[in-house]
C-alpha positions as CSV (number, residue, x, y, z in Angstrom):
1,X,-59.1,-84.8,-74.4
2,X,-60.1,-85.0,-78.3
3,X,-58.6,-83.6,-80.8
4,X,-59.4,-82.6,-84.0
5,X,-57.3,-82.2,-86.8
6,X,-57.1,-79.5,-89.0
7,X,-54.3,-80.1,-91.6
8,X,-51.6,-81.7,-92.5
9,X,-49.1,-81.7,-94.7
10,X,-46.0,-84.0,-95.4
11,X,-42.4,-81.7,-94.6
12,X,-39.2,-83.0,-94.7
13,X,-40.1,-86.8,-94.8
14,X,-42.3,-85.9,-91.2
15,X,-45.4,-84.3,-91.3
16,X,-46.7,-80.7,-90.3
17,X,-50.1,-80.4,-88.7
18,X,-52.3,-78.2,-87.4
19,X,-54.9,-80.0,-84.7
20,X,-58.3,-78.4,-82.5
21,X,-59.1,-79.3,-78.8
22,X,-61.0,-77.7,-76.4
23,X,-58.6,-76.1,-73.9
24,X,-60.3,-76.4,-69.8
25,X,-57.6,-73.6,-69.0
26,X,-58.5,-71.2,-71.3
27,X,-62.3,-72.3,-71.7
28,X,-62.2,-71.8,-75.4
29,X,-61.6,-73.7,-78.7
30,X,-57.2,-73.3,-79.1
31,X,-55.4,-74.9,-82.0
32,X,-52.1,-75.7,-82.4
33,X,-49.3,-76.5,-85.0
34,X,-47.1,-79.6,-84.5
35,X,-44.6,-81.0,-86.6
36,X,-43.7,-84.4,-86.4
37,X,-40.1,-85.5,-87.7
38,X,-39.6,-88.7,-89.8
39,X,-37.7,-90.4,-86.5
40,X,-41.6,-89.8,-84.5
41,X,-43.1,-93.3,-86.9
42,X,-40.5,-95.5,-84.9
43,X,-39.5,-93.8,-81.9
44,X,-40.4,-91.6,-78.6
45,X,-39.1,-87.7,-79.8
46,X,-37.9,-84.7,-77.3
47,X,-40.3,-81.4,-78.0
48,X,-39.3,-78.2,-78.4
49,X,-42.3,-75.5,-77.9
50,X,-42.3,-72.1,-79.5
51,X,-44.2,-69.6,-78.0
52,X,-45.0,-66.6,-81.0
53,X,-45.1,-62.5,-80.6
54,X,-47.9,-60.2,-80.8
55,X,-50.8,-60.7,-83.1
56,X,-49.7,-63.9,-83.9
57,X,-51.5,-67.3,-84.5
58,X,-50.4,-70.9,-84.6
59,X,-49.8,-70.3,-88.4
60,X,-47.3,-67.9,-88.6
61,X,-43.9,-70.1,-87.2
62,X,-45.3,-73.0,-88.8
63,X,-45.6,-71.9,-92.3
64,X,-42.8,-68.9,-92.4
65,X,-39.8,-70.1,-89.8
66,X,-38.6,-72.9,-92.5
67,X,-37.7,-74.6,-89.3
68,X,-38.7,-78.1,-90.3
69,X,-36.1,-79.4,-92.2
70,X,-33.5,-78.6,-89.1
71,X,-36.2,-80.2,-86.6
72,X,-36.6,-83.1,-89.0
73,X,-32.7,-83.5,-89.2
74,X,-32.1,-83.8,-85.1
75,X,-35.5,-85.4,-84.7
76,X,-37.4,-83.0,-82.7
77,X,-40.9,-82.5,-82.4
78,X,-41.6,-78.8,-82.8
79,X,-44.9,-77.5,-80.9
80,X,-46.5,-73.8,-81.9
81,X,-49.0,-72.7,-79.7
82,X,-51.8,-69.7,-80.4
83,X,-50.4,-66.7,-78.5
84,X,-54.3,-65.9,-76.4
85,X,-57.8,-67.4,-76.6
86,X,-59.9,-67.0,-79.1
87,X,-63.5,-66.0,-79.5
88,X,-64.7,-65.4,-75.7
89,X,-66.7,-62.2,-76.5
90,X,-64.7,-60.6,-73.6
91,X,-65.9,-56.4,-74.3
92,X,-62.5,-54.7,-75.0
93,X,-60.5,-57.8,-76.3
94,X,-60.6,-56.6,-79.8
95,X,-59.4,-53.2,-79.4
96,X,-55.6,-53.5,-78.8
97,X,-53.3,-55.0,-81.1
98,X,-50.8,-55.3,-78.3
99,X,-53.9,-56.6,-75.3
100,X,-56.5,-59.2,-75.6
101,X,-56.7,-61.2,-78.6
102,X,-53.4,-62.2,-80.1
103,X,-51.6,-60.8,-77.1
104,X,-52.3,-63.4,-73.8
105,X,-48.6,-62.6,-72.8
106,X,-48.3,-66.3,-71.1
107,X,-49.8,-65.2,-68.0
108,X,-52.6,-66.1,-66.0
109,X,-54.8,-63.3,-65.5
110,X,-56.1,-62.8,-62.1
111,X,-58.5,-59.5,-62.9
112,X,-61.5,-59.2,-64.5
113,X,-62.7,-59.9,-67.0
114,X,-59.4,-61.6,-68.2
115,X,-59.4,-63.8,-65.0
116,X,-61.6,-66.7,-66.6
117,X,-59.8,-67.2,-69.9
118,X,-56.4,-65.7,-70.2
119,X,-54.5,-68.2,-68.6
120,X,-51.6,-69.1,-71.1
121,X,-48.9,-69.3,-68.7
122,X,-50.8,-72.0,-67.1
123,X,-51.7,-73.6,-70.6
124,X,-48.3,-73.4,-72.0
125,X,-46.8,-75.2,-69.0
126,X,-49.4,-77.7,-68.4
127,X,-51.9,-78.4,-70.4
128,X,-50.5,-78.0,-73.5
129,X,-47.9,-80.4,-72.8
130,X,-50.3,-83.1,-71.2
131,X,-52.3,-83.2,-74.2
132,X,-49.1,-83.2,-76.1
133,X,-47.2,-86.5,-74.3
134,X,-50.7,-88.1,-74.0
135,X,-51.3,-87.9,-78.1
136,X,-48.6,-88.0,-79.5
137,X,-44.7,-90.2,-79.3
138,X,-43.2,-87.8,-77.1
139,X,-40.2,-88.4,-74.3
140,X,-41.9,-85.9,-71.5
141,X,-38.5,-85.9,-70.0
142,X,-36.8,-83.6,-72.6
143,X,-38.4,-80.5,-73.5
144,X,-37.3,-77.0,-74.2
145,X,-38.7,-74.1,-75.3
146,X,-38.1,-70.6,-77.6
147,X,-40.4,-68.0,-79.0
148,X,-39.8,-64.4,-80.3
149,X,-40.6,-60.8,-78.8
150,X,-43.6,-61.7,-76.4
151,X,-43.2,-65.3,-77.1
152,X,-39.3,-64.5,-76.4
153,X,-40.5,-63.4,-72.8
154,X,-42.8,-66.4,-72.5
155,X,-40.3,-68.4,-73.3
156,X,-37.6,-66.8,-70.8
157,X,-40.1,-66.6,-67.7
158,X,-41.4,-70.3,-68.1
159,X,-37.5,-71.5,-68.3
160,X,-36.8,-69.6,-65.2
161,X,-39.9,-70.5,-63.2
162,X,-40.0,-73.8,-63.6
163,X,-35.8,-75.2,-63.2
164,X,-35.1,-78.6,-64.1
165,X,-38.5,-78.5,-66.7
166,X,-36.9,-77.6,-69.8
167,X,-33.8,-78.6,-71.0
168,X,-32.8,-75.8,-72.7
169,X,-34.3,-72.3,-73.7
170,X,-33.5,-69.8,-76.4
171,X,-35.5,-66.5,-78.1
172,X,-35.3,-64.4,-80.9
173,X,-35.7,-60.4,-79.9
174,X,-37.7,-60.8,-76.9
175,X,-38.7,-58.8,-74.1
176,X,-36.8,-58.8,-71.3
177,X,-38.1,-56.7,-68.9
178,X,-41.9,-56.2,-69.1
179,X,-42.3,-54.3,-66.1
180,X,-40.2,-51.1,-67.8
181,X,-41.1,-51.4,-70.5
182,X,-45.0,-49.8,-72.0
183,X,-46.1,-52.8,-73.9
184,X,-45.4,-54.8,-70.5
185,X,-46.9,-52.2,-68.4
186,X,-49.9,-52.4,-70.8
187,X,-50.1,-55.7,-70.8
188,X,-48.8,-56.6,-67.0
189,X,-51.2,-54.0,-65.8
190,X,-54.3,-55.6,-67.2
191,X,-54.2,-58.6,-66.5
192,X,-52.5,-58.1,-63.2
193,X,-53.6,-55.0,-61.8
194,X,-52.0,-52.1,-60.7
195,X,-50.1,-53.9,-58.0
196,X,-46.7,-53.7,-59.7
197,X,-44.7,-56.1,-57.1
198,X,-47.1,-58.7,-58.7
199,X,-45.7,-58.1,-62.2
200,X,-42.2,-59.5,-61.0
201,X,-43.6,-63.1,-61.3
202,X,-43.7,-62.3,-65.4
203,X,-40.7,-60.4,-65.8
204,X,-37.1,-62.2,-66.9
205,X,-34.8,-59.5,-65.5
206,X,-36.5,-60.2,-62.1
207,X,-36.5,-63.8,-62.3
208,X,-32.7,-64.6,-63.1
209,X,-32.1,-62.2,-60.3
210,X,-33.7,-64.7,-57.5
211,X,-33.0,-68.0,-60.0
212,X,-31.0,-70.7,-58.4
213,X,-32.3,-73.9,-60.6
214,X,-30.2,-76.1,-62.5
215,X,-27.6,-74.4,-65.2
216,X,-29.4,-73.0,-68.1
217,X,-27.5,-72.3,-71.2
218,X,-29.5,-68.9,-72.7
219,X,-29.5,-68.4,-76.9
220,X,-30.7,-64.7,-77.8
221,X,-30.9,-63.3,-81.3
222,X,-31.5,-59.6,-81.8
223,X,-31.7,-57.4,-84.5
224,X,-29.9,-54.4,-84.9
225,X,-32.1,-52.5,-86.9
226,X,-35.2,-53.6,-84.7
227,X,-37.5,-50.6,-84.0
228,X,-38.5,-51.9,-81.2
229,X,-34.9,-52.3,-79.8
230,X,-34.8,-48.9,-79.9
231,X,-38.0,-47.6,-78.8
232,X,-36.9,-49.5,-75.5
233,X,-39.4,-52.6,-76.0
234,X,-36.8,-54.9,-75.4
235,X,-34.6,-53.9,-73.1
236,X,-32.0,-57.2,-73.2
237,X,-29.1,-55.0,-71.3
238,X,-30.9,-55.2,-68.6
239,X,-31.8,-59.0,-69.0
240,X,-27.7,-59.5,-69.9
241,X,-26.8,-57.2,-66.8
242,X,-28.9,-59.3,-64.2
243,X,-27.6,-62.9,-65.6
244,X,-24.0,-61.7,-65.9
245,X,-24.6,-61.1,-61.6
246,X,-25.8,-63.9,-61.4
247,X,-23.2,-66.2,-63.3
248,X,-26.0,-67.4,-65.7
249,X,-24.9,-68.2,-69.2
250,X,-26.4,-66.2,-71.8
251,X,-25.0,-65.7,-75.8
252,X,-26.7,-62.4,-77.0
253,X,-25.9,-62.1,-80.4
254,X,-26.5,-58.8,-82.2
255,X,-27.4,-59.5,-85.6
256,X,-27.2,-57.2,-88.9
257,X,-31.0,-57.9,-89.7
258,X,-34.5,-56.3,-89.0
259,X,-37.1,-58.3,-86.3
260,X,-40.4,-56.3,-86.3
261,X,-43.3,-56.4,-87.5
262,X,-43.5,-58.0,-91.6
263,X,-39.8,-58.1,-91.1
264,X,-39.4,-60.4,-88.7
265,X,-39.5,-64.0,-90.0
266,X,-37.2,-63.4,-92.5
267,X,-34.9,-62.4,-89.2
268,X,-36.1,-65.8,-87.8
269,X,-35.5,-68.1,-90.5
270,X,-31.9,-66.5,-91.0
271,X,-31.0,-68.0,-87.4
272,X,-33.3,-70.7,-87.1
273,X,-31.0,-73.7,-87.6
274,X,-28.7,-72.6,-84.8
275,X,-32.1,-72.4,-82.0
276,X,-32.9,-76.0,-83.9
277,X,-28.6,-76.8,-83.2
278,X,-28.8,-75.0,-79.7
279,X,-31.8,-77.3,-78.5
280,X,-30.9,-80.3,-79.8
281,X,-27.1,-80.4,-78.0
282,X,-29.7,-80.8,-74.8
283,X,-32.4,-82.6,-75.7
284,X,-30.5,-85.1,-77.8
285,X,-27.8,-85.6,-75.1
């Protein structure tokens, strides 16, 4: 599969990039960002993918997380995704900043007119990485994934369906149970249908409840002062509550900072070198 490259930039000693490819999942143009550590010119690296939040692009980690140096230091490749297809002149896609464009949730739609194109679950965990290990010097045995708010979710329910695949998994104030949550119903709803036993698939809390894959070690951040927290977006007791029954390790860590909206890549960088620390002590093992 071809790629094109967009951009790159020398980080750190490595290099930051930003490549095009047609994606046969999504049946659209998708670019991603990829940062390649100094240790990549001589040597097969582990990946970490990070799945961004709502509205997002593949620019927004890359060029405001300030996670390269970290990645650079334990010699990880970093991956950042776009969060939905682009440009499939599906009527409504534009009209929601929280459904369609910028919000694909990482699922694979199975209504229409979403069916055709918004398949990122299926992207993230397959294609994405197969054009990944096939271009680039990757170990495919040790990967791990993170991501923030709706990437946060992505990032939980693609751990947790898939055992053994990643080594690790970690998010930053993510969402935790879609299916009570309105932005979930929202999105769940639409690209689901109504059917809401089918939304289970998607949701975290309901996927540590039934999860008997190997261990997995769980990094949250959250912020205190997130709006969202409070407007019940969130919803991480309920995600701590069902892996606490379980006997799954999570660390939730209740930070002093702000993660919404403009605010929340300053609350990213803060605790980025500890995700960077937290995924390394696996992939690097």
């Amino acid at each position: 599969m071809a790629l094109k490259q967009v951009s790159s930039n020398k980080c750190f000693e490595g290099f930051q990039k930003v490549f095009e490819h047609d994606s046969a999942e999504l049946k659209c143009k998708m670019k991603f960002g990829i940062y390649l550590p100094p240790k990549a010119e001589t040597a097969k690296c582990p990946v970490l993918y990070w799945l961004s939040g709502l509205t997002c692009t593949e620019q927004n980690f890359i060029t405001k997380a300030a996670f390269q140096q970290a990645a650079a230091e334990h010699g990880l490749i970093v991956v950042a995704p776009d969060t939905s297809p682009r440009g499939c002149n599906i009527e409504g896609e534009d009209e929601s900043w929280d459904f369609g464009t910028g919000a694909g949730f990482y699922v694979d739609a199975t209504e229409d007119p979403w069916k055709t194109n918004y398949r990122m679950y299926s992207y993230i965990r397959d294609e994405l990485p197969k054009l990944i290990n096939a271009n680039f010097p990757t170990d495919p045995e040790r990967m791990s994934i993170f991501g923030h708010s709706m990437g946060g979710h992505g990032a939980l329910i693609l751990a947790l369906k898939n055992p053994g695949k990643y080594k690790s998994v970690s998010a930053f104030a993510p969402i935790c149970n879609p299916m009570q949550c309105q932005w979930g119903k929202k999105a769940l709803g639409g690209y689901l249908g109504p059917d809401a036993s089918k939304w289970e698939a998607y949701d975290a809390t309901q996927l540590v409840k039934s999860y008997s894959g190997s261990r997995l070690d769980i990094l949250i951040d959250q912020g205190k002062d997130d709006q969202f927290l409070s407007a019940g977006q969130l919803l991480p007791d309920n995600f701590i509550a069902a892996c606490t029954e379980r006997k799954i390790p999570v660390v939730f860590r209740l930070q002093q900072a702000s993660c919404f909206c403009s605010a929340c890549y300053f609350f990213i960088a803060s605790f980025i070198n500890d995700h960077i620390k937290h995924h390394a002590k696996y992939l690097n093992a």
